[in-house]
N, C-alpha and C positions, 0 to 999 in steps of 0.2 A: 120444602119448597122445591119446586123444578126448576133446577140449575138453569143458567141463561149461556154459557160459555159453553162453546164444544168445540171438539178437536176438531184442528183443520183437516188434516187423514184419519176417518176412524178404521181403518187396518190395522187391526191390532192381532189377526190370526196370526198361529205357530204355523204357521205352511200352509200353500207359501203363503211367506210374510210381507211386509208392506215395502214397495219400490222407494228409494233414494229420496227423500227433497225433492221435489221441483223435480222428478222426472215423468218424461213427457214420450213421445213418439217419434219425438225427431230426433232424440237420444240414440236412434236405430238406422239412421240414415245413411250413413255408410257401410250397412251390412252389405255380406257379400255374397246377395241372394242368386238364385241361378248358378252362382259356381261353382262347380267342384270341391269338395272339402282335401280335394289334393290337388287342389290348382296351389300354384304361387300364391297364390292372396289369403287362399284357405289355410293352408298349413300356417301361414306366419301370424294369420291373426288366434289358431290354435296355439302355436307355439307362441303367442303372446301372453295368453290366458296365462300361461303358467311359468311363464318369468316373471310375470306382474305379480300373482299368487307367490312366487317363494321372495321377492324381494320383500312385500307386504306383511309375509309372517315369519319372516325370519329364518325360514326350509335351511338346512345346512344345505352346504355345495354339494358334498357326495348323496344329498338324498334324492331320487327321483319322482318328480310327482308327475301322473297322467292321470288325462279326463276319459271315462269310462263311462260304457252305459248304463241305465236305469237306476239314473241318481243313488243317493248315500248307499239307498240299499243293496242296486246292484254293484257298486264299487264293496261294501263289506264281506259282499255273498263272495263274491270272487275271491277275495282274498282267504275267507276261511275255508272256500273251497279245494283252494293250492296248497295252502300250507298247515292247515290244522292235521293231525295224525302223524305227525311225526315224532311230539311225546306227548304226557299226560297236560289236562286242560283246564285251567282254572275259570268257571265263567262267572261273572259278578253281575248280578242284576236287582234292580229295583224300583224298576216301574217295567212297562210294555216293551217297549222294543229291546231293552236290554235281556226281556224275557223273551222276546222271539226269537234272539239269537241264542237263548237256551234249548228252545224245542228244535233249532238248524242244528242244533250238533249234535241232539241227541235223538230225534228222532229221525231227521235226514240221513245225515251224515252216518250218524251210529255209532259215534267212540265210545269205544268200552271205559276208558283210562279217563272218568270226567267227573269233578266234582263241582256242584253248583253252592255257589256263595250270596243267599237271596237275603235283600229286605224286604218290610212292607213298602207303600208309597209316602213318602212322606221320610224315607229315614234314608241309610245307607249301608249297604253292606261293608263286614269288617275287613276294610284293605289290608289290614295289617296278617291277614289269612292269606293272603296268596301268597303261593310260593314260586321263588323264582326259577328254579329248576323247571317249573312249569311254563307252559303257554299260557296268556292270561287273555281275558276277551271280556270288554267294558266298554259302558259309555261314559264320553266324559260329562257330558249335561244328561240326565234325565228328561226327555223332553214333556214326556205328560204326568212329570211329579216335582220338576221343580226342581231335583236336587241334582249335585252337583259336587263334581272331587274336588276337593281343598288346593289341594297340586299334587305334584309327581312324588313327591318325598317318601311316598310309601311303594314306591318302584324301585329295584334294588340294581345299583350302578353294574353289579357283576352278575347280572342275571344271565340265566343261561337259557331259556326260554325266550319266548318272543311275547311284547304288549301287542295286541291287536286294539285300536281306540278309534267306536265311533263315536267320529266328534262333531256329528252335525249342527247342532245346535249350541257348540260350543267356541267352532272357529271365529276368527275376528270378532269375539267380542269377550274371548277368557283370554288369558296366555299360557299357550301350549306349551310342555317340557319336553322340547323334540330328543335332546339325550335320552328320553325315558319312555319314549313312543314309537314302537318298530315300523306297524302298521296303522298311517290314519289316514279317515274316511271321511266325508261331506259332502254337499250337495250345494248347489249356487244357491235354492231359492230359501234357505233359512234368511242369515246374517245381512248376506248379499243382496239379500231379496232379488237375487234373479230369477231365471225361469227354469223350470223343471226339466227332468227328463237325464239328465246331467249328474255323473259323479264324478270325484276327486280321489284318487289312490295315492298316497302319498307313503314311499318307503324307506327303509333305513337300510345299509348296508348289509344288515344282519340277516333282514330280511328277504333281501336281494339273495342270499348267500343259500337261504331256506329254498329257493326257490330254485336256484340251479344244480343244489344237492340235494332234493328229496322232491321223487312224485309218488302222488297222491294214490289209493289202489282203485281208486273208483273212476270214472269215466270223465271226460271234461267237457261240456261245451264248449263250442268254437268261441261264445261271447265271453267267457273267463280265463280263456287259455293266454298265460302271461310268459310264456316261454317257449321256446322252438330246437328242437334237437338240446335239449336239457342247458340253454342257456336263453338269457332276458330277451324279451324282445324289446331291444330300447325303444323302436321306433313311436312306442304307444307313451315313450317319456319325451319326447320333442316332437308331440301334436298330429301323430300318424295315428290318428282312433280305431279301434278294432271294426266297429261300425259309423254307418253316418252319421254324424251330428247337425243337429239345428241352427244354421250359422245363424240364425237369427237371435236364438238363445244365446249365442257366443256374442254378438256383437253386444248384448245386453249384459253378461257378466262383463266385458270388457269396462263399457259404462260404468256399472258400478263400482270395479276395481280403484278407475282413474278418480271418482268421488273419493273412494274412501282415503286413497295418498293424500290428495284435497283438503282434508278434514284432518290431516295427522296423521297418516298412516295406521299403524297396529292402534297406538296408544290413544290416537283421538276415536277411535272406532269402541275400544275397551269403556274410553271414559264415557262416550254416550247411552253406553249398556247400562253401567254403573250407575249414571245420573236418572235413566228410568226406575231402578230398583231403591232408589233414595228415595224416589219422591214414593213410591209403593208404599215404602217400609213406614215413611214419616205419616203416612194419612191408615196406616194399618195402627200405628198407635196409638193411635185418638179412637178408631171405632171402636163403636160398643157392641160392633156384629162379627167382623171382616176377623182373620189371620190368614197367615202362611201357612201351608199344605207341610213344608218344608220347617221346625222351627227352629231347627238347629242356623242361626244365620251363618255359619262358616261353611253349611255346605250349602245354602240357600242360591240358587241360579238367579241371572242378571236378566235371561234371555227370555226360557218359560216359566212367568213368575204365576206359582199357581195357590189361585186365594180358596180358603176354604170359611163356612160359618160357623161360630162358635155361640149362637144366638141362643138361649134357653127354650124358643119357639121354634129355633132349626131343628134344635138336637132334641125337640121332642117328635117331629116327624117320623114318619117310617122313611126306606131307605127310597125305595119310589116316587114318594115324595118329596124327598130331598132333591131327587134330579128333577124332577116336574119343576120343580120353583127354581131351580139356578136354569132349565131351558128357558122359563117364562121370562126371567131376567134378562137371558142373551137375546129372545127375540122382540121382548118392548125395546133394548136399546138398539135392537137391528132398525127397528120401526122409528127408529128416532131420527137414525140417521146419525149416533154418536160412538157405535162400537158394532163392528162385525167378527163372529166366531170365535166370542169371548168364552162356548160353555165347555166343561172342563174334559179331558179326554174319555170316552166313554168307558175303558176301563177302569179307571180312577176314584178315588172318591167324588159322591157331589161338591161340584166348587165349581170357578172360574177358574179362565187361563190364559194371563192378559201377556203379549209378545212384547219384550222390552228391547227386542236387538238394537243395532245402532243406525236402523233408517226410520225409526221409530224417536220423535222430536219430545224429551222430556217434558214439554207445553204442552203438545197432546196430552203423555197420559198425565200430568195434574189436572186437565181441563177433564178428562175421563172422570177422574174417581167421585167425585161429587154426583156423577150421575149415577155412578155404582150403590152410592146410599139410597137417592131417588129410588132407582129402580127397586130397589131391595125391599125398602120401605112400602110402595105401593102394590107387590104379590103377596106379601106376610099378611098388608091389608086385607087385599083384596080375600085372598084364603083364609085368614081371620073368619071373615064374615062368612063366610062360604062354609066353614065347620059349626 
């Protein structure tokens, strides 16, 4: 039967992902358009961003964080720009972007001294291989598999290398082990669901240390150069940006910060991630079609929860057709008007890949998954008859 209840936001895309509750337009109304991003009004509501940002996740004091351009990725690119080659590299990947920053180091970059630590999708590479002597470079959420590091405990307290961690899709809505995190990375419009464009550099002493003792042999652009006559440039950590930013984007991560103190801060932001992957898990163990991409649940993400078929009619398809019918699904439910840009990463296996962050209303996705069977139910039909 075709479900009668639907989600009041169906935003349920991994990026960007779906705005706050009840946000609206007027949410933006004291942006500080036309001004200067180094007037008085610019700077302070820059240098807001990122006292609200460390008070919210707990940042130690001596860590610096600044906003950087071309979101997670360009805040990640910079920093393995600066300081990668200094010793040998551990890279850990298991899904797509943890693999892109495999082929940035080794095929950009060019480190000789680099050993790669890959799984398929769906699993995880063996942390307990990295070694600390090395530089180590991970994501902490897999964003188009689902998976996700347990926590830090397989980071060694005496390491002598540096953690490089993007943690895009893992901020406010996992809890970060800042002792065990040199380098991390993010972007507003995952968790935050803000607006694009926009990265977060977030460093640890150690790494501050990499950075005024060791340059890099290869050439910098001016948009990643983090340092000046071989020391920090703070100014790019109390809201002096290398380049312009979008005060408007700013006035809107700002908005979303102030929600999420609103809501509990760190913990009420974790638990609403959490309470999306509950109701997931709870309506994945009834179906007679649906699982986790991910099965391992300890390392199973709260954020991109990515569903795969285990149906005797899926897994009789070819692989073409396996994504044929999970596209047909995301766009009857686009058509519905009950779920937008649920289909699964296009590197990935065929699946879904429903966004659980924390501006995402646990009511939606229960009112979703009923339609997730509908929909399922009437392309198997419909292709049934069709073969």
């Amino acid at each position: 039967m075709k479900p009668t209840v639907t989600p009041c936001a169906p935003q349920f895309s991994s990026g960007p992902c779906a705005k706050r509750p009840g946000w609206g337009p007027a949410a933006l109304a004291d942006a500080a358009l036309g001004r200067s991003h180094r007037s008085k009004i610019g700077k302070s509501k820059l240098k807001e961003v990122i006292d609200r940002t460390r008070a919210l996740l707990g940042v130690p004091d001596d860590y610096r964080i600044g906003i950087v351009p071309a979101s997670d990725t360009g805040a990640f690119e910079m920093a393995m720009w600066s300081m990668l080659g200094a010793r040998g590299v551990d890279l850990l990947a298991w899904e797509s972007f943890g693999s892109g920053w495999v082929t940035d180091v080794v095929k950009q970059l060019k480190l000789e001294d680099v050993r790669v630590l890959e799984a398929d999708y769906g699993q995880i590479a063996d942390l307990s291989a990295a070694d600390p002597k090395r530089d180590t470079v991970f994501t902490f959420n897999g964003t188009t598999s689902g998976v996700r590091v347990p926590n830090g405990d397989w980071i060694a307290d005496d390491r002598e290398g540096l953690t490089l961690c993007d943690a895009t899709s893992a901020v406010f809505a996992m809890d970060l082990p800042w002792d065990k995190l040199d380098v991390t990375t993010y972007s507003w419009q995952k968790v935050l669901g803000g607006e694009g464009a926009h990265g977060m550099l977030i460093l640890s002493p150690r790494a501050v240390e990499r950075l005024e003792s060791y340059a890099p042999a290869w050439p910098m652009p001016k948009i990643f150069r983090l340092t000046k006559g071989g020391k920090l440039i703070e100014g790019i950590f109390k809201g002096e940006t290398i380049n312009t930013p979008s005060m408007l984007a700013v006035e809107d991560v700002l908005d979303a910060l102030k929600w999420a103190e609103g809501i509990g801060g760190l913990k009420g932001m974790i638990a609403r991630s959490e309470a999306n992957l509950a109701a997931v898990s709870a309506w994945v163990e009834k179906s007679d079609w649906a699982g986790f991409l991910a099965a391992d649940p300890a390392v199973r993400s709260s954020t991109s929860i990515c569903i795969s078929a285990s149906d005797p009619w899926f897994d009789g398809l070819s692989e073409d057709d396996q994504r044929a019918a999970m596209k047909q699904i995301d766009s009857l439910l686009e058509a519905e008007g009950v779920a937008f840009d649920i289909n699964g990463y296009r590197d990935a296996p065929a699946g879904l890949r429903l966004w659980g962050g924390a501006t995402v209303e646990a009511s939606d996705m229960e009112a979703l998954l009923p339609w997730l069977d509908w929909a399922y139910g009437q392309v198997k039909q419909a292709r049934s008859q069709a073969a």
